[in-house]
C-alpha positions in Angstrom: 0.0 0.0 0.0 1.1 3.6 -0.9 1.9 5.9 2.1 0.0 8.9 2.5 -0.3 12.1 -0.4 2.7 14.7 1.0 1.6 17.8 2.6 2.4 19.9 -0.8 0.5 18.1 -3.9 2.4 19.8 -6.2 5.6 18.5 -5.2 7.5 16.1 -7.3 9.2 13.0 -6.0 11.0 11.5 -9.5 12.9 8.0 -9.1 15.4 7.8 -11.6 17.1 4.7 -12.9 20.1 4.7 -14.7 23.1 2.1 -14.6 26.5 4.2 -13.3 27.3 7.7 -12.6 30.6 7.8 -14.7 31.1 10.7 -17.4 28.4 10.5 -20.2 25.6 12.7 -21.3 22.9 10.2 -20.2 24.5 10.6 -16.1 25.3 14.6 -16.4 21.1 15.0 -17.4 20.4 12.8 -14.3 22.3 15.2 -12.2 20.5 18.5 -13.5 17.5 16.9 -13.2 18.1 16.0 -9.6 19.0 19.3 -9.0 16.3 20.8 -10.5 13.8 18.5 -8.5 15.2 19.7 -5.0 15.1 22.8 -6.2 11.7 23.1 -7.0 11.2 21.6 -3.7 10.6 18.3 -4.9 12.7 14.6 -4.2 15.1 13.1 -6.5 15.7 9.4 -5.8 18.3 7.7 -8.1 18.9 4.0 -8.5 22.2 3.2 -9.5 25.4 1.2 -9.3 27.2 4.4 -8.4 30.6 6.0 -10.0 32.8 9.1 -10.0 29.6 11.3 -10.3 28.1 9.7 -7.6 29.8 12.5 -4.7 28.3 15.3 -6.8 25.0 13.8 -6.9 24.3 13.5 -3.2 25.9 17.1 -2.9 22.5 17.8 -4.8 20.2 17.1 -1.8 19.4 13.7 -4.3 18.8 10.3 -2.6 21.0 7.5 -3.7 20.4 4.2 -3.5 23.1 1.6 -4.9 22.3 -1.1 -6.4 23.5 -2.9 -9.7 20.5 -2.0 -11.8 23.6 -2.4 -14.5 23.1 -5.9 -14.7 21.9 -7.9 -17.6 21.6 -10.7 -15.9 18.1 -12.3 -15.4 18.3 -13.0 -12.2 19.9 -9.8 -10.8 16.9 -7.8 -13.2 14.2 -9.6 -11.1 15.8 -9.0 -7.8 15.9 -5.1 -9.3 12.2 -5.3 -9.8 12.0 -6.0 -6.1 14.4 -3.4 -4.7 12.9 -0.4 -7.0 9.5 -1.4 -5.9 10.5 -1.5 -2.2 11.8 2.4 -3.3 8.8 3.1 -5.0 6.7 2.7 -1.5 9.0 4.1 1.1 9.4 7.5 -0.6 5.6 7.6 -2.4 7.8 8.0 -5.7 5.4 9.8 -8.1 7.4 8.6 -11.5 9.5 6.3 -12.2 12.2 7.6 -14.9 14.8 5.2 -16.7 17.5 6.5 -18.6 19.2 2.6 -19.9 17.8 -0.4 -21.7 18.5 -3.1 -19.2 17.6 -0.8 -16.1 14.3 -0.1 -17.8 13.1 -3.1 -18.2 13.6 -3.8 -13.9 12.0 -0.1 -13.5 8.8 -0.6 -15.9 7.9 -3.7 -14.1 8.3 -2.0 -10.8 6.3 1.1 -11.8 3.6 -1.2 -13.3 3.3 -3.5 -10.3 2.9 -0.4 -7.6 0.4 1.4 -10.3 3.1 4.4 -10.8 3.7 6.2 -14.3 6.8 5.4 -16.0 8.8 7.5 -18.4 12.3 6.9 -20.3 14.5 9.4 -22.0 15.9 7.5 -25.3 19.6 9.0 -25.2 21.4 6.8 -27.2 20.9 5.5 -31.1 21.3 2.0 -30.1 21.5 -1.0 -32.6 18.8 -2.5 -33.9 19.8 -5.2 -36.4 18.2 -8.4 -35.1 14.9 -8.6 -33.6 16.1 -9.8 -30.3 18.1 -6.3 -30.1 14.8 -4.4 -31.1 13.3 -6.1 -28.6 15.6 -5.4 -26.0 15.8 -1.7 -27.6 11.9 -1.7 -27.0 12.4 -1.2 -23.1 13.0 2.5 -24.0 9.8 3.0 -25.8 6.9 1.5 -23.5 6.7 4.6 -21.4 3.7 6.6 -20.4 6.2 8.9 -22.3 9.4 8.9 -24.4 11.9 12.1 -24.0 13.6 11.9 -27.0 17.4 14.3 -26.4 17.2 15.0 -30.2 15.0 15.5 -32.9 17.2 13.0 -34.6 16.9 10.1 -31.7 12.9 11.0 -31.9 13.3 9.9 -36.0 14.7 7.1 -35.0 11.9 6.1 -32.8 9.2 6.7 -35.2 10.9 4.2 -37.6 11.9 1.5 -35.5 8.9 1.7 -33.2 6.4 3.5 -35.1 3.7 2.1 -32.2 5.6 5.1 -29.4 5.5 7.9 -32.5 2.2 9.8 -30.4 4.0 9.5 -27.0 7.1 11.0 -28.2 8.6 14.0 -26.7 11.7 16.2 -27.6 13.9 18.0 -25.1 17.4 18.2 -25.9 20.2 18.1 -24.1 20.9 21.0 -21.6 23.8 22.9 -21.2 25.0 25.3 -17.9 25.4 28.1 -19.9 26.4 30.1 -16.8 29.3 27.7 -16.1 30.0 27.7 -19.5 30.8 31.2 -19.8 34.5 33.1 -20.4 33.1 35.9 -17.9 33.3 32.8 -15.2 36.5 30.9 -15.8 39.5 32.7 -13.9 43.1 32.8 -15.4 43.9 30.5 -12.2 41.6 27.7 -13.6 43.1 27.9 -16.8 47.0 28.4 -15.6 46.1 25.4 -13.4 44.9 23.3 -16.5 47.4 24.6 -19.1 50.3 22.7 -16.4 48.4 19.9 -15.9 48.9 19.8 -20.3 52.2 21.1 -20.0 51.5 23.6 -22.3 51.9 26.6 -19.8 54.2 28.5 -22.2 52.3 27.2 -25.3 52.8 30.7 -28.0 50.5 28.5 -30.7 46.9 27.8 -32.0 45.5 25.1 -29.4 42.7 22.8 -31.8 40.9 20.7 -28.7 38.7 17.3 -29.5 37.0 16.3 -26.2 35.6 12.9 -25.7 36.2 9.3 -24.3 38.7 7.8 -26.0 37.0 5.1 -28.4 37.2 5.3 -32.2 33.4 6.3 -33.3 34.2 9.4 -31.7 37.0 10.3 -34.7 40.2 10.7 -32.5 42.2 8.5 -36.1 40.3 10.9 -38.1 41.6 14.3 -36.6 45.2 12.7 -36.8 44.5 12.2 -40.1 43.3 15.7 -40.6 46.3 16.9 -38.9 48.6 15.3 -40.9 47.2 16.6 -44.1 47.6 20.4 -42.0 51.4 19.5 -42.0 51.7 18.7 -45.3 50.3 22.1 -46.2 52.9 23.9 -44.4 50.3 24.2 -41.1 52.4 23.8 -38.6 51.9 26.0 -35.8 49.3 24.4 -33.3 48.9 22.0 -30.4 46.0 19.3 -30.0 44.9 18.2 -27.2 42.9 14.8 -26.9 41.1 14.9 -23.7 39.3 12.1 -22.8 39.3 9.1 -20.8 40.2 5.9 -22.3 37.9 3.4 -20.1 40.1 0.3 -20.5 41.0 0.7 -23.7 45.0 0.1 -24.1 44.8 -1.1 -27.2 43.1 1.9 -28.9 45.5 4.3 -27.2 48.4 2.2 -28.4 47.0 2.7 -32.5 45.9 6.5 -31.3 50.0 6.5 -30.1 51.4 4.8 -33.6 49.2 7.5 -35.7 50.7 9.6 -33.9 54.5 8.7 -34.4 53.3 7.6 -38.4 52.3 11.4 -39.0 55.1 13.0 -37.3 52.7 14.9 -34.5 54.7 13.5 -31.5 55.6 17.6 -30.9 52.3 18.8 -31.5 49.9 16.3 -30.1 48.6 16.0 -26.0 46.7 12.5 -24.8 45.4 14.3 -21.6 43.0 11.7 -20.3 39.9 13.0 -18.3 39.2 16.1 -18.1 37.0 17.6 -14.7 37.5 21.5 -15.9 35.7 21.5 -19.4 35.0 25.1 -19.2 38.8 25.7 -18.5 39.4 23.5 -21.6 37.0 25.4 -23.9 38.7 28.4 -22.7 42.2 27.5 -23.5 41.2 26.2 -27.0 41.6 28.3 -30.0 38.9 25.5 -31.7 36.6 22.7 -30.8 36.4 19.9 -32.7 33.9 17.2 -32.7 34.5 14.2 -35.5 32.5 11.6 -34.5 32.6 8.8 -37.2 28.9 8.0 -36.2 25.5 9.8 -35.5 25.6 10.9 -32.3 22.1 11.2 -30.7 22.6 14.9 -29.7 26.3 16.3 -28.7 26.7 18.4 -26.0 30.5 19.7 -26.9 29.0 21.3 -30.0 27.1 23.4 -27.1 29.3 24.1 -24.3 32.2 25.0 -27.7 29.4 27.6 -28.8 28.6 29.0 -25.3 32.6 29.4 -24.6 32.6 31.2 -27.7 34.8 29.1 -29.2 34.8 27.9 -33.3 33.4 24.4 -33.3 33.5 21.7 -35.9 30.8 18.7 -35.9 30.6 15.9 -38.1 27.5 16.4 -40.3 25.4 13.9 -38.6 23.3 13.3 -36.2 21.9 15.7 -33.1 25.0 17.8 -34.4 22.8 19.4 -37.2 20.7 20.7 -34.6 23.0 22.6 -32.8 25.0 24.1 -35.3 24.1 26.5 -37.7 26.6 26.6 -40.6 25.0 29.2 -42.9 27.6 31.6 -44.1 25.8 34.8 -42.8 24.6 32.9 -39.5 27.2 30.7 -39.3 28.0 29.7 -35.8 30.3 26.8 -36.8 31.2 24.4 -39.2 29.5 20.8 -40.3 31.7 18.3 -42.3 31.6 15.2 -44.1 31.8 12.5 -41.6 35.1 10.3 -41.4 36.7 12.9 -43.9 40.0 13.8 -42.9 40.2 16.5 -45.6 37.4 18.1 -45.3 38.1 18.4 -41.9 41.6 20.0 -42.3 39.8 22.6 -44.7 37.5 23.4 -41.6 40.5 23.6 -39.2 43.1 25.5 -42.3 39.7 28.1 -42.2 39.0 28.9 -38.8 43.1 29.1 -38.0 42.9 31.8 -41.0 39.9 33.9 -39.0 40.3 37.3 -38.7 39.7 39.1 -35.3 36.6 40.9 -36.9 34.8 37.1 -38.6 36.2 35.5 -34.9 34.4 38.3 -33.0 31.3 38.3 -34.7 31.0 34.1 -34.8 31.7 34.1 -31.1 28.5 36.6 -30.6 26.2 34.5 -32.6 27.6 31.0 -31.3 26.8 32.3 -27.6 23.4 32.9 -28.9 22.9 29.7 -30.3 24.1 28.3 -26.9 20.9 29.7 -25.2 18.6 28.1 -26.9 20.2 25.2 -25.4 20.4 25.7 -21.9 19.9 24.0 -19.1 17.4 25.6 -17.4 15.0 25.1 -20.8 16.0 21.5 -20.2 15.1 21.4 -16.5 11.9 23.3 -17.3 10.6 21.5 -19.8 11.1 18.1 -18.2 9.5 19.4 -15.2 6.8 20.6 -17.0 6.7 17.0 -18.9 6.9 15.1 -15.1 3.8 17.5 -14.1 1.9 16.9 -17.3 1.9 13.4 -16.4 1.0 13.4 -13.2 -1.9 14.9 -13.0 -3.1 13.0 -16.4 -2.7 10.1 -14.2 -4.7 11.4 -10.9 -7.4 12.6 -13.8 -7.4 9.1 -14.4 -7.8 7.5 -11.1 
């Protein structure tokens, strides 16, 4: 049996599912949101196996409870099934959110069994070659509602499960504007970050590609680009890679010989993880983005633009939504995916900028960025948890 309605009816209390709280689009949106929910005044309950995020979650005022909703493993889902409900009753949970496949399927039978709504946000693009993976894929769609983080990702639900087109929503990604901002990033942060590079007394062009380390996100690509930059005489720049590799060795090892093959050992950085993205933004002279796939939206094409930075996205994807390469509106540049020399053209152009065509993209790109913002984000999924709340008291 449910506990009692709360004092304040139109508070929110939002159980969210998701599998770890490592770096990834799909964990930072299950922070905000959390934040956004205490905020408001509401309760944000997150099931989870935990990770590096997890200490800046519970700094939220969020509720965590561990538990490896990251398993696909039968047995371990149906034990899920039985913790999530247990959380459902103890803290009258309103919602019941997933953000994963496998979690999802543990979280919509514990919604349906204690009669509680149950929404997903689609974040990924996720293979659907066999019917057993569309199947499995299907977890994400058989919400009360589906946020889709792109109009792209929403496409790709209406043709692969044409059945969830009408309970589709789109909210894209959000983006702290505010901490992405030059205005808030001290010289100290970047000093402290250009050391960490060694790059403090760097007197050249600095061309960033943020991301995990993992070839769909185009790391052989950009070498490839760069090396076509040396052979026409562009020379003067550093890159920095900044990304974790997760485990894998042998990727950094080719990412390492590319390296060495093109001659780049003296302009090229493997960082690793980066915490202080804003910092990075603001030491780059460009962002780069090559993904060698679709990526369902692409937040580094936003925080690029709201750091006023040049940014070039593979033309793919969410990236089309965020990036409008117009020549008179431009606000960034979108290339041929897995195109190493259309990429160098894009890097060879904005190198050649002048102040004047760098000023005025920067004013337009921090435009672009607000339309993308966080707070729309929060608001609008808010708004979306509301919506479906009440439909569902109207319904009782």
């Amino acid at each position: 049996m449910r506990k009692p309605n709360r004092p304040n009816p139109d508070a929110l209390t939002i159980l969210q599912v998701i599998p770890e709280l490592e770096t990834g689009g799909a964990e930072r949106s299950t922070i905000d949101i959390a934040k956004a929910l205490v905020a408001s005044g509401g309760k944000a309950i997150i099931a989870t196996r935990g990770g590096r995020l997890a200490r800046e979650l519970e700094a939220t005022g969020a509720f965590l409870a561990r538990m490896p909703v990251h398993s696909k493993n039968p047995a371990t889902m149906a034990l899920n099934v039985r913790r999530l409900r247990k959380l459902i009753r103890r803290h009258n949970v309103d919602i019941v959110h997933a953000r994963s496949r496998a979690p999802a399927w543990s979280a919509l039978a514990a919604a349906r069994a204690e009669r509680v709504p149950f929404i997903t946000t689609y974040h990924g693009t996720y293979n659907g070659k066999t019917f057993f993976k569309r199947f499995y894929n299907s977890s994400m769609v058989r919400g009360d509602k589906v946020i889709a983080n792109s109009q792209f990702i929403a496409d790709i639900i209406a043709n692969e499960h044409p059945k969830a087109r009408e309970r589709v929503c789109v909210i894209h990604r959000g983006t702290d504007i505010e901490t992405f901002s030059l205005s808030n990033v001290s010289e100290e942060r970047k000093a402290a970050l250009a050391q960490a590079w060694n790059i403090s007394d760097r007197q050249k062009p600095l061309i960033l590609l943020p991301g995990r380390l993992t070839r769909w996100k185009g790391q052989l690509v950009f070498l490839n680009a760069l090396a076509i930059l040396m052979e026409r005489g562009v020379t003067d720049f550093i890159a920095v890679l900044a990304g974790d590799a997760q485990g894998r060795d042998n990727y950094v090892s080719e990412l390492w010989r590319a390296i060495d093959e093109h001659g780049l050992r003296a302009q090229v950085r493997l960082v690793g993880h980066c915490e202080d993205m804003p910092a990075a933004c603001a030491l780059a002279d460009m962002v780069v983005s090559p993904a060698i796939e679709p990526e369902a939206f692409g937040r580094i094409a936003i925080e690029a633009q709201a750091m006023e930075r040049p940014v070039i996205v593979a033309d793919h994807g969410g990236a089309c939504e965020t990036i409008i390469a117009d020549d008179h509106k431009r606000t960034g540049w979108r290339v041929t995916p897995n195109d190493p020399e259309a990429l160098a053209d894009a890097m060879k152009t904005v190198l050649s900028l002048s102040p004047e065509d760098r000023a005025d993209l920067q004013a337009r790109a921090r435009t672009q960025s607000r339309r993308f913002s966080l707070s729309v984000m929060c608001d609008r999924t808010l708004d979306l948890y509301r919506e479906v709340k009440n439909d569902t008291n109207r319904d009782r």
